[in-house]
PADREN-879373 format. One record per residue (C-alpha): residue number from 0; x, y, z. Coordinates in steps of 0.001 Angstrom, whole numbers. Example, Ala and Ser with C-alpha at 12.3 -4.5 7.8 and 13.67 -1.06 7.14 Angstrom:
residues 2
[0, [12300, -4500, 7800]]
[1, [13670, -1060, 7140]]
end
This chain:
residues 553
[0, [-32779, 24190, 50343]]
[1, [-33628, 27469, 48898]]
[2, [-31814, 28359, 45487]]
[3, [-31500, 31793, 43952]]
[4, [-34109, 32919, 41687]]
[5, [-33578, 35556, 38426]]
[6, [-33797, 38509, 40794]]
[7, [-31404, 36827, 43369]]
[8, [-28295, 36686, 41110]]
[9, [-29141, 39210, 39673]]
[10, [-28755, 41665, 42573]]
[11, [-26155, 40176, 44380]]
[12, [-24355, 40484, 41517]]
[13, [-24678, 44001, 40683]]
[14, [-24369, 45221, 44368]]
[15, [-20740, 43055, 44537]]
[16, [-19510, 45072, 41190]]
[17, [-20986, 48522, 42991]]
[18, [-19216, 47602, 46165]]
[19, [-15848, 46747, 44033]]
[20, [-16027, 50239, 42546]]
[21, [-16142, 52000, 46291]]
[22, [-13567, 49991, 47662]]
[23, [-11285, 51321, 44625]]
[24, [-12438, 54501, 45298]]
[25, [-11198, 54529, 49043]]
[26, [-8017, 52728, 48332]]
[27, [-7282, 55569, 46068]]
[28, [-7976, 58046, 48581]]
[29, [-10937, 59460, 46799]]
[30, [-13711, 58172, 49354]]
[31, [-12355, 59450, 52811]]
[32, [-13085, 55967, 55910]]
[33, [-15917, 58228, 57120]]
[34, [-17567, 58353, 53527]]
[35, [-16640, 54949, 53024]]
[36, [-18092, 53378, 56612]]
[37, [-21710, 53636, 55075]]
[38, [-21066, 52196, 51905]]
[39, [-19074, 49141, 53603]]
[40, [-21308, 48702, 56401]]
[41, [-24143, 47292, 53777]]
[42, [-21934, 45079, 52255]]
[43, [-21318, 43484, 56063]]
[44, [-17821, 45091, 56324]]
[45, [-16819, 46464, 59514]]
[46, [-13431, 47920, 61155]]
[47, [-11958, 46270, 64327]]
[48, [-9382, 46675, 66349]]
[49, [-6878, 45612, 63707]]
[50, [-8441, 44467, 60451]]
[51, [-11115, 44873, 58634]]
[52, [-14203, 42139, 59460]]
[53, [-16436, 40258, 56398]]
[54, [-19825, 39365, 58278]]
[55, [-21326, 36715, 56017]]
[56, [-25092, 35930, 55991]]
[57, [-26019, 32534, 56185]]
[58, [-29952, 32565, 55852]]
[59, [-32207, 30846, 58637]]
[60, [-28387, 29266, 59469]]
[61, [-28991, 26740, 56962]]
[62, [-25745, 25852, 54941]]
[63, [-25163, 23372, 51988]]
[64, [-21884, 21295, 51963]]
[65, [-20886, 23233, 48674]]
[66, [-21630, 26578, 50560]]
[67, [-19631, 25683, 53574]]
[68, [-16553, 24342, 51543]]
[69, [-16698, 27738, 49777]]
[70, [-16480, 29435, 53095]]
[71, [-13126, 27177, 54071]]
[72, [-11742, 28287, 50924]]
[73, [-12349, 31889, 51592]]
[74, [-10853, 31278, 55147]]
[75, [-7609, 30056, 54020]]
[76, [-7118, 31995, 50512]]
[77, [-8296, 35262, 52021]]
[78, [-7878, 35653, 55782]]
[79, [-5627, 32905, 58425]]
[80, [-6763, 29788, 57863]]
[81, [-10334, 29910, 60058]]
[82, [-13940, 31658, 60512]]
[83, [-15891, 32750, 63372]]
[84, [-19880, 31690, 63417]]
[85, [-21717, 34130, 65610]]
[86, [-24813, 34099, 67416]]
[87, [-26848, 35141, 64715]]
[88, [-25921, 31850, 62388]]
[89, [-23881, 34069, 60607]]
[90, [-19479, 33538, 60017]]
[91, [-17128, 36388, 60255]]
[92, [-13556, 36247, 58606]]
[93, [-11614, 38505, 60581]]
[94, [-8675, 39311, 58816]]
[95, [-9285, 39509, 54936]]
[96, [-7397, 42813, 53248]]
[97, [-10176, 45582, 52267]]
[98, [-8638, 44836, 48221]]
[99, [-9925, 41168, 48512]]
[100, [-13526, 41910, 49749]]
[101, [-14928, 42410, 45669]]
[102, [-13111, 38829, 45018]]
[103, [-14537, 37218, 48234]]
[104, [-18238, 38534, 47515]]
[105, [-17409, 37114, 44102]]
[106, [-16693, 33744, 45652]]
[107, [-19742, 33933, 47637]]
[108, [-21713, 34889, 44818]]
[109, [-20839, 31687, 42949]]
[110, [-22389, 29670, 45724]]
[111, [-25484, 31595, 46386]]
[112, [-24300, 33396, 49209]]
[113, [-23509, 37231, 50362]]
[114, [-22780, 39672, 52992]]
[115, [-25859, 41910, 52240]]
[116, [-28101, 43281, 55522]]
[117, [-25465, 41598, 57889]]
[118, [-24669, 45294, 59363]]
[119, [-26938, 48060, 59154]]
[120, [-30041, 49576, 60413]]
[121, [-32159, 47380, 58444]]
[122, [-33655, 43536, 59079]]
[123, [-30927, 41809, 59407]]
[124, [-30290, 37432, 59231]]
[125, [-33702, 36015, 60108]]
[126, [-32242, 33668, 62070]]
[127, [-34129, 29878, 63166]]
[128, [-34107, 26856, 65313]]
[129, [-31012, 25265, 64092]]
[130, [-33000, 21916, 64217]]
[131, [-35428, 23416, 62301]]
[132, [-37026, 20322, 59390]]
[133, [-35501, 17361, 61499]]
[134, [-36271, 17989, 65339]]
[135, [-38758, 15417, 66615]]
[136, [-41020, 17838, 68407]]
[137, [-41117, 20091, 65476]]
[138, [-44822, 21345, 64721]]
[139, [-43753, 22902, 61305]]
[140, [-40374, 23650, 59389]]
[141, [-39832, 27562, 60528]]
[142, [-37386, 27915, 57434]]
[143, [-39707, 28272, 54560]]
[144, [-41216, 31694, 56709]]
[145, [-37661, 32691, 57457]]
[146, [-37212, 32331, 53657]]
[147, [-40633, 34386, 52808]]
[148, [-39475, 36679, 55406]]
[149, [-35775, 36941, 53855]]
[150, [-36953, 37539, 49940]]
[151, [-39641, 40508, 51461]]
[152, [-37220, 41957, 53388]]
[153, [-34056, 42440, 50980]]
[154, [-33722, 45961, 49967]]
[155, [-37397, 46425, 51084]]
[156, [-37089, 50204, 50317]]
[157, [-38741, 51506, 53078]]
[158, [-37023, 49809, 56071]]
[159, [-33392, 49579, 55003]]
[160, [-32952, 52653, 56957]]
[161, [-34882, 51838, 60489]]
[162, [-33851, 54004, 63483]]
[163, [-31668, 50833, 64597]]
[164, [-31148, 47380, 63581]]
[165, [-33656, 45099, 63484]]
[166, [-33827, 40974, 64157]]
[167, [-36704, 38832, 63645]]
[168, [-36572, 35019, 64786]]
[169, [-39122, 31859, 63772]]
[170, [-39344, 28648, 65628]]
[171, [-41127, 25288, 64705]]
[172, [-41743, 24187, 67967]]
[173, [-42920, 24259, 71582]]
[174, [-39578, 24327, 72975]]
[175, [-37807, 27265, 71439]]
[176, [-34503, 27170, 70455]]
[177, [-34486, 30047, 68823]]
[178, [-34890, 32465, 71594]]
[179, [-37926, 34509, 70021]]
[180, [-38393, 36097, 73245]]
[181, [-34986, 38173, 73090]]
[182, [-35436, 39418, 69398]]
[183, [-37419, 42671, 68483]]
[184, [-39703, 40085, 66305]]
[185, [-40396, 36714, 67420]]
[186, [-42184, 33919, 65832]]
[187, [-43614, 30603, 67035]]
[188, [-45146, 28757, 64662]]
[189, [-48499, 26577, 66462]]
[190, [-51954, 25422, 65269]]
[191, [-54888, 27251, 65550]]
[192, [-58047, 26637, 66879]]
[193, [-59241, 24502, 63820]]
[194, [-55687, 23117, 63410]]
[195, [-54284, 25224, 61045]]
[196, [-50387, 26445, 61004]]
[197, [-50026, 30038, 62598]]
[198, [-47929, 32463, 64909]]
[199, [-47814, 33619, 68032]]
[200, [-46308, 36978, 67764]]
[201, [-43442, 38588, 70222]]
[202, [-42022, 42153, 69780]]
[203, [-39506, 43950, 71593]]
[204, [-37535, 41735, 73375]]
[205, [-33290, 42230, 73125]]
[206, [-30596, 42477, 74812]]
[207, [-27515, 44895, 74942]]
[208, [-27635, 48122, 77471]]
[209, [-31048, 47379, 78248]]
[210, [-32422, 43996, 78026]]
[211, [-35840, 43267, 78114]]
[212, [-38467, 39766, 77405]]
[213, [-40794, 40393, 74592]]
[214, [-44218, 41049, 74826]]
[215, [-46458, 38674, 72998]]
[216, [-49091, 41282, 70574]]
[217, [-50720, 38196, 69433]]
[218, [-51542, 34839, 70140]]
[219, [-52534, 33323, 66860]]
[220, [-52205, 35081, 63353]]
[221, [-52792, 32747, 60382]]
[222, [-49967, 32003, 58163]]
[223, [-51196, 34229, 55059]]
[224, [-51065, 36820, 56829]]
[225, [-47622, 36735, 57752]]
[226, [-46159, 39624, 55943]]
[227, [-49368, 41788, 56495]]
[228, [-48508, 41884, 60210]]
[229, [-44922, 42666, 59722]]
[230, [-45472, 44802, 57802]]
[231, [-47540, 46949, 60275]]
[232, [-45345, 46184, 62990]]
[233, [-41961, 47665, 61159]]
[234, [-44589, 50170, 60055]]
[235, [-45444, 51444, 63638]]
[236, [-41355, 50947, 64527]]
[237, [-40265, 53265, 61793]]
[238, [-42944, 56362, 62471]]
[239, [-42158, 56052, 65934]]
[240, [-39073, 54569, 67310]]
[241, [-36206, 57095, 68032]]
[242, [-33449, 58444, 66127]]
[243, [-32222, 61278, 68227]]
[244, [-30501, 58777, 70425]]
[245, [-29654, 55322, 69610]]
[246, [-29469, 53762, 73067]]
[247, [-33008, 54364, 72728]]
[248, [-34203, 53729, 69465]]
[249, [-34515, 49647, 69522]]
[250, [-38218, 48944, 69129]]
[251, [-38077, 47352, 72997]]
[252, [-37322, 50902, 74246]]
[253, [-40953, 52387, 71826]]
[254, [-42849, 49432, 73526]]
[255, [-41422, 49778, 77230]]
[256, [-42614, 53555, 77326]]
[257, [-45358, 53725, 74479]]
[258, [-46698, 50316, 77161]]
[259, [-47218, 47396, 75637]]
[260, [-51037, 47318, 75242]]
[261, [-51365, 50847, 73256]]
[262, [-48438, 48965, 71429]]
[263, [-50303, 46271, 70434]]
[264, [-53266, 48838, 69455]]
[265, [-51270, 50737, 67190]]
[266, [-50021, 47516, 65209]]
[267, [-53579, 45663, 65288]]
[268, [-54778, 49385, 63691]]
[269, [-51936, 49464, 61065]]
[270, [-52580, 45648, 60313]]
[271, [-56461, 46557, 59604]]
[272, [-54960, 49448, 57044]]
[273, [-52011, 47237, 55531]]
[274, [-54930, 44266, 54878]]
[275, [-57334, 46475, 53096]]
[276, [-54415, 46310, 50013]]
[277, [-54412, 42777, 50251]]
[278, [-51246, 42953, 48134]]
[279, [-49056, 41276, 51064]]
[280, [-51543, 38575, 51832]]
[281, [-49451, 34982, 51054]]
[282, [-51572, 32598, 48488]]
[283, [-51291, 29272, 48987]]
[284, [-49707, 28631, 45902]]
[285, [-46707, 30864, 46932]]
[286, [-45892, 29334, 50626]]
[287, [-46407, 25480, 48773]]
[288, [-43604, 26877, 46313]]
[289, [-41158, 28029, 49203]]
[290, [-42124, 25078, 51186]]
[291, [-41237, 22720, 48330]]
[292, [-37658, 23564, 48268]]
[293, [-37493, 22845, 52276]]
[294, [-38967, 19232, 51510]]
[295, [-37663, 16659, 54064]]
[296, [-34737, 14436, 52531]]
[297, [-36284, 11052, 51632]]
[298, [-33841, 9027, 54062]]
[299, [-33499, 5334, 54000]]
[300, [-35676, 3066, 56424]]
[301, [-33427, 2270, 59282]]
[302, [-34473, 396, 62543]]
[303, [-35487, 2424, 65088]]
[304, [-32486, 1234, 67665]]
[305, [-29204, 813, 66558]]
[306, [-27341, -2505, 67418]]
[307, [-23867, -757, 65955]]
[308, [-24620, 2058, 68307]]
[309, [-25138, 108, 71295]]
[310, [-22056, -1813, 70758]]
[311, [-19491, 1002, 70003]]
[312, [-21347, 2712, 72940]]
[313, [-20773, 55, 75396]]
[314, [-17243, 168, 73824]]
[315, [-16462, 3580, 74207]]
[316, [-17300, 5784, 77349]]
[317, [-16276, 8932, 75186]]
[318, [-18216, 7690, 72551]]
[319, [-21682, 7391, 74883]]
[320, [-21116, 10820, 76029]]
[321, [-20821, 12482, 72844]]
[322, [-24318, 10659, 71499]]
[323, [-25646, 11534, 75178]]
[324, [-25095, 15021, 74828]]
[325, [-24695, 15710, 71038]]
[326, [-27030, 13746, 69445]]
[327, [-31037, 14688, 69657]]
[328, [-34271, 12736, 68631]]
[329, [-35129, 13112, 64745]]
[330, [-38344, 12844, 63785]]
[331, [-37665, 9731, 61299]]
[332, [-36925, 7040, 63220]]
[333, [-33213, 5496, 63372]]
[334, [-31943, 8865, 62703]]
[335, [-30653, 11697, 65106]]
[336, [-29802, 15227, 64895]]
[337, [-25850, 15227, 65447]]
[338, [-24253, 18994, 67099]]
[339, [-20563, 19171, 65751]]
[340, [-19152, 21574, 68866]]
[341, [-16995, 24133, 67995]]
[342, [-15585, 24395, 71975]]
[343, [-13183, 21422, 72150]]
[344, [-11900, 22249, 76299]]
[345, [-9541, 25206, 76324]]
[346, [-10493, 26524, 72629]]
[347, [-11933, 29613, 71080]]
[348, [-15461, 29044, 71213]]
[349, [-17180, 29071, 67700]]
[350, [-13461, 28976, 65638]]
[351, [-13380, 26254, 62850]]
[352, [-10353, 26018, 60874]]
[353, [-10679, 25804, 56789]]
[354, [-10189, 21968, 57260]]
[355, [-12283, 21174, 60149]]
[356, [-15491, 23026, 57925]]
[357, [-13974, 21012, 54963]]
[358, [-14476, 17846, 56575]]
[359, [-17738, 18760, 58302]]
[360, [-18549, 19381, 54708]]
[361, [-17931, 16034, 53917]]
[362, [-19456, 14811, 56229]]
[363, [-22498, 15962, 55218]]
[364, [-22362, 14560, 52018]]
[365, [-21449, 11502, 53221]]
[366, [-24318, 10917, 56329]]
[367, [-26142, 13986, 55896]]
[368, [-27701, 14687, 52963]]
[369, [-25812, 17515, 52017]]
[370, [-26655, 19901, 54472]]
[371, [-25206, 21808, 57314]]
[372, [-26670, 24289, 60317]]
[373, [-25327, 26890, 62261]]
[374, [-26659, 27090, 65848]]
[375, [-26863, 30648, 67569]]
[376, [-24429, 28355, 70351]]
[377, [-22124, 28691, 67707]]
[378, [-22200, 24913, 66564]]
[379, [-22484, 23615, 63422]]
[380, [-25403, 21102, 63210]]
[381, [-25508, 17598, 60719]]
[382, [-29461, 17399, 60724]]
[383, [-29717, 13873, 59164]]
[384, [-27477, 11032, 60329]]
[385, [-28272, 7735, 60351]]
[386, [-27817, 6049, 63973]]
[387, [-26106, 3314, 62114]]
[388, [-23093, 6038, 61330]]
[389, [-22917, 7817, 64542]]
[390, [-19496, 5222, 65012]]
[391, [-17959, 6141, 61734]]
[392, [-19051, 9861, 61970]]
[393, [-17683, 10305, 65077]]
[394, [-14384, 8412, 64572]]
[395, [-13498, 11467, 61661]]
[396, [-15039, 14238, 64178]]
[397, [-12066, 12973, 66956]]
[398, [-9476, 12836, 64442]]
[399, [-10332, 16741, 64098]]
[400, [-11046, 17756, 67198]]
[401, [-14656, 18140, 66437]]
[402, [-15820, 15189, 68772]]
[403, [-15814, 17141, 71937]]
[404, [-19200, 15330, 73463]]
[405, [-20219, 18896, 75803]]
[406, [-23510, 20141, 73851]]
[407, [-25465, 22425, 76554]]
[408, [-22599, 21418, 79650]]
[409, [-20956, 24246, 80698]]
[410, [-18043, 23978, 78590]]
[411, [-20667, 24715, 75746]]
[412, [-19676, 28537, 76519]]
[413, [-21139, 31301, 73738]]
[414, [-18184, 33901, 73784]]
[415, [-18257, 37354, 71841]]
[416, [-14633, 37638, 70236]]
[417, [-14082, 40837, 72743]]
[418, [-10903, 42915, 73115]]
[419, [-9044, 40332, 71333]]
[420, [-10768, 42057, 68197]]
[421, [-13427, 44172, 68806]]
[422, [-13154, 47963, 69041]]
[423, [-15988, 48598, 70998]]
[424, [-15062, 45767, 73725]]
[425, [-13672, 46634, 77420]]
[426, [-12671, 43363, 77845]]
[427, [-11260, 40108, 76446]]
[428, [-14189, 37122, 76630]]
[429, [-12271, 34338, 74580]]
[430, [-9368, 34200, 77206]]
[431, [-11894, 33704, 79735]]
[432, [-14034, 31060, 77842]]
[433, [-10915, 29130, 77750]]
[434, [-9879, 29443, 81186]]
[435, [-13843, 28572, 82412]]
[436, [-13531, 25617, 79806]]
[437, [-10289, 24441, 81285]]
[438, [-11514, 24306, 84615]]
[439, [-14207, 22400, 84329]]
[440, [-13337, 20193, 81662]]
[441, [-13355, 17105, 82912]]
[442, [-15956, 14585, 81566]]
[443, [-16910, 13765, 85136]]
[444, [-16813, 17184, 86435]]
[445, [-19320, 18233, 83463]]
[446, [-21653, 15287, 83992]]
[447, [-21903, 16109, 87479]]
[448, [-22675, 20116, 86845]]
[449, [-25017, 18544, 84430]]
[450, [-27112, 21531, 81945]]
[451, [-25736, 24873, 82426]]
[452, [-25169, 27499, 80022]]
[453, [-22464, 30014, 80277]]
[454, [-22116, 33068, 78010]]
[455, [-19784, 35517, 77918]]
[456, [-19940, 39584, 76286]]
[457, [-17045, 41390, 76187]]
[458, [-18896, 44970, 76536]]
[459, [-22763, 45994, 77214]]
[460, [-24496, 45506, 73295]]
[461, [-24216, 41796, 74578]]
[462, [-23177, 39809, 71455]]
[463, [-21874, 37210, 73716]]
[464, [-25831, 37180, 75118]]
[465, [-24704, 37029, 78679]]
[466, [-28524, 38605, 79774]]
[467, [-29957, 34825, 79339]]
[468, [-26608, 33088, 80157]]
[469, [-27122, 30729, 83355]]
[470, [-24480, 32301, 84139]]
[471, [-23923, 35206, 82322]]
[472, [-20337, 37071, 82159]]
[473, [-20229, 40895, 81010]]
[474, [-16784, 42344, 81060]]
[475, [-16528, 45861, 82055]]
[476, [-13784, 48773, 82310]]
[477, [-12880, 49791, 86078]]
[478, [-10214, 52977, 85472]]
[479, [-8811, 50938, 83093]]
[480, [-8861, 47550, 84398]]
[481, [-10766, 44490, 82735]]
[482, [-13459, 43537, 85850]]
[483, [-16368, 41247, 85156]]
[484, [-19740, 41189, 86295]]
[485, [-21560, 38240, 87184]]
[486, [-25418, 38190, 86284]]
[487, [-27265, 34583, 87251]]
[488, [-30911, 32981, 86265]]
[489, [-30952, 34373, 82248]]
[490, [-32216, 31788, 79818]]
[491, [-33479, 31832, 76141]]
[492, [-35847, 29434, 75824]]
[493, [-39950, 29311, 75862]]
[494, [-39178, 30316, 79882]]
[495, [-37189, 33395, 78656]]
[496, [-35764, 35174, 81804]]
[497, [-32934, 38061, 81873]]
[498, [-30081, 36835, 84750]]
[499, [-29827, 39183, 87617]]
[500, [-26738, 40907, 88759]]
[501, [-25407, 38925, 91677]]
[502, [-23106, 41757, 92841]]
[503, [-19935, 43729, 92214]]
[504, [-17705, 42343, 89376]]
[505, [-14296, 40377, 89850]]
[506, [-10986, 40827, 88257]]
[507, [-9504, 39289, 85502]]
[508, [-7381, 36600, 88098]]
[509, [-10741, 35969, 90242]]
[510, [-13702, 35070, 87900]]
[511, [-12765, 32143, 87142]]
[512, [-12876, 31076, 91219]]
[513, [-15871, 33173, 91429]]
[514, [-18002, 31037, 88818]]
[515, [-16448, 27705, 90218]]
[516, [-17780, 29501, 93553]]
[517, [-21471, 29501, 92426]]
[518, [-21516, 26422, 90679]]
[519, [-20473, 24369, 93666]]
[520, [-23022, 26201, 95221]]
[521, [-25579, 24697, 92879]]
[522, [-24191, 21415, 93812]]
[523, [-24407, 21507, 97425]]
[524, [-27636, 22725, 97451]]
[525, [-29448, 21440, 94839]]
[526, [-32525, 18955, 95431]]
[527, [-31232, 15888, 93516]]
[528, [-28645, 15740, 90634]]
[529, [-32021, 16036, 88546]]
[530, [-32902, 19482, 89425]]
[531, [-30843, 21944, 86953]]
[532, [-28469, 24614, 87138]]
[533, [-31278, 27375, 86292]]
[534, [-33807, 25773, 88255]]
[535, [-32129, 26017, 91410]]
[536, [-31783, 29180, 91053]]
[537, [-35364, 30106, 90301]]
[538, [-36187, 27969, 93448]]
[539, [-32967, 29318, 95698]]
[540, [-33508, 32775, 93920]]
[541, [-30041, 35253, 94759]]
[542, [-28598, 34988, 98373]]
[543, [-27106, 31761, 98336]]
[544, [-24699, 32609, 95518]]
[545, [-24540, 36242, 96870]]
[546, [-23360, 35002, 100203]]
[547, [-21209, 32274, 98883]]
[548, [-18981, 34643, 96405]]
[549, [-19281, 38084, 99146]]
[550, [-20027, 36690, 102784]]
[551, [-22941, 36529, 104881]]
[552, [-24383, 40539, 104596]]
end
């Protein structure tokens, strides 16, 4: 794991004592909220509905067990007793007083952690497959890139002020769980033609008020020349892209009407200009030295099946289900990849309490090497766990509520926080994740629906990601009622696809019918119980689901 160098502390620290001295300032009344939202916005603060919000970065949504116990601290000395982790591997604390922000970026500090480019036109979190250095079908770790890409990015002086904000995503193998596809920079690491490690290269995919798929500029560009590309890429983004109107001024809007081909010119000609430098060309020495701290835990030898597993599965239905569905193939054998779910049926999807990350932090010490992930599902992630402990593991995970066996089922809902805090929201998406969860939260009921990914935004800049939800949820305002729009066939993965409004939206008191509507839909006219949620849809395309929720046209 990555630890701060000379320059690290030493900015962090200086920008938390700067920060302490504006917050001062407003709470004296010298620095007026307007002057102030600039100032606070760097240092990830924003204003909801009620309180003020601390967005804190956690880099490539990698997290140590001292980090993480830091951040329960902060959630029960500081704010109510909990965080929120977001779709960008980040937490939010939701309720911390505007005084205790210089003490809380203190905390951090002491941990090697901050708030910095977590709000912002600027690059924010670089965010990763939360598998990333223990997924079996991993070609390379994406982290130490992420990391590269983190320490050039930092204050880079001349894109902290973009025309809008700006997300970059890596992944380290075929199938992407990182959703490169929906950022304005995507990643995917892959070998070359003689072997070696490279990228393809996406830009100007998102989501929000006008979602669009990426457009891949190139198909292979050799690691060393990593930050050369980006470099020209951001370059072209910040001469061009927009700043008269910022609905327009994502880099996915410059590509759609610059075309993605003259696009593509323009970076390949500022690439040839940015190489003739050579300054940002990466030598080997440099990515060994980031790599090194990313080394794979040496883990013991353990037998490749598990005869303590088997048994306490055959004991336990519960028990099978949870390693069924949370529990994926490491690449050491006799070891899995464990998914802690923060969506136990009927909760608050991505909550954890300051004891539930304390014990998760234990955890970790305890089966996995001291080290935590954040998922962009807004799960925490144990990377290295012995088969042998899945039984003891999970026995501490019930007792907390943090055994609910539903990774990727449709109770694994990705919910915005909405109207519930958000001041830009039109309407509330953790009520309905909880009603949705209810519903279908039998263990049956979910086995039967089989994959299927819900997600839920609580206004059009889609932080819930409903564009490449299954079945994605966008609440809207209708004269001042909450309606919600229904879009199906979105997904995030290497077969990236933005869901297609099924129709007009349903109130509050009839979604919840609505999506139990389409998903018995799926069941009844699905191929075999083999064929998925979003491929039925691809095959069925529309009509069914339009005619089941609306009646034959």
């Amino acid at each position: 794991m990555y630890r701060y160098d000379e320059f690290d502390h030493g900015f962090v620290a200086a920008r938390t004592a700067q920060f302490r001295d504006q917050v001062e300032r407003r709470l004296s009344g010298e620095l007026t909220e307007d002057q102030f939202r600039p100032l606070r916005l760097m240092n990830g603060v924003y204003l909801q509905l009620h309180a003020y919000m601390l967005r804190i970065a956690i880099p490539y949504g990698t997290l140590s067990a001292r980090q993480l116990r830091k951040l329960a601290h902060i959630g029960r000395v500081y704010d109510k007793g909990y965080g929120h982790f977001t779709t960008r591997q980040n937490i939010q604390f939701n309720w911390p007083a505007l005084k205790d922000i210089p003490a809380i970026l203190d905390e951090l500090a002491s941990v090697e952690m901050h708030a910095l480019q977590t709000s912002g036109n600027c690059i924010r979190n670089v965010t990763t497959d939360h598998f990333a250095g223990a997924a079996a079908d991993e070609i390379a770790d994406p982290r130490p890139y992420a990391e590269i890409l983190r320490q050039w990015s930092s204050i880079h002086p001349e894109f902290s002020y973009l025309p809008r904000k700006f997300k970059i995503a890596v992944t380290g193998a075929p199938h992407d769980r990182a959703a490169i596809q929906l950022h304005d920079i995507g990643l995917e690491l892959k070998h070359g033609p003689d072997g070696a490690v490279g990228f393809a290269v996406y830009v100007g995919g998102g989501q929000g008020r006008t979602p669009m798929i990426a457009h891949k500029v190139r198909d292979f560009l050799p690691e060393e020349e990593l930050l050369t590309y980006i470099e020209a890429v951001m370059r072209v983004y910040n001469l061009h892209g927009r700043r008269d109107n910022k609905y327009k001024a994502r880099i996915k809007i410059l590509v759609h009407e610059t075309g993605a081909e003259e696009i593509t010119r323009q970076i390949e000609a500022e690439y040839e200009e940015v190489r003739k430098t050579d300054l940002l060309r990466l030598p080997e020495s440099e990515i060994a030295r980031i790599t090194a701290y990313f080394a794979p835990p040496t883990l013991p030898e353990k037998p490749a099946r598990s005869g303590v597993l088997e048994a306490a599965k055959a004991d336990s239905r519960e028990f099978a289900t949870f390693v069924e569905n949370n529990v994926t193939p490491h690449k050491a054998a006799g070891y899995g990849v464990v998914t802690v779910s923060l969506k136990p049926i009927g909760g608050i999807p991505g909550d954890a309490t300051d004891r539930q990350m304390e014990v998760v932090a234990d955890l970790a010490d305890r089966y996995s090497q001291s080290e935590i992930r954040v998922s962009h599902e807004q799960n925490l992630v144990l990377p290295h766990v012995a088969l042998d402990d899945l039984p003891a593991l999970y026995a501490t995970l019930k007792a907390q509520e943090l055994a609910t066996g539903n990774a990727g089922l449709v109770t694994d809902i990705i919910a915005c926080p909405g109207l519930d805090y958000c001041a830009l929201a039109n309407a509330r998406s953790i009520p309905l994740a909880q009603d949705l969860s209810t519903r279908f939260g039998a263990p049956e009921r979910q086995k039967e629906i089989g994959e299927l990914k819900i997600k839920i935004s609580g206004c059009i800049n889609a932080c819930g990601h409903h564009h490449v939800g299954h079945i994605g949820l966008l609440g809207v305002d209708r004269r001042g009622e909450e309606v919600y729009q229904i879009t199906l066939g979105g997904s995030g993965d290497e077969t990236a696809s933005v869901g297609a409004l099924v129709g007009p939206g349903f109130k509050t008191e009839d979604v919840v019918d609505a999506v139990e509507t389409v998903v018995d839909t799926y069941l009844r006219l699905r191929e075999s119980p083999e064929e998925t949620f979003l491929a039925a849809v691809r095959r069925l395309g529309q009509q069914p689901f339009k005619e089941a929720l609306y009646g034959a046209a």
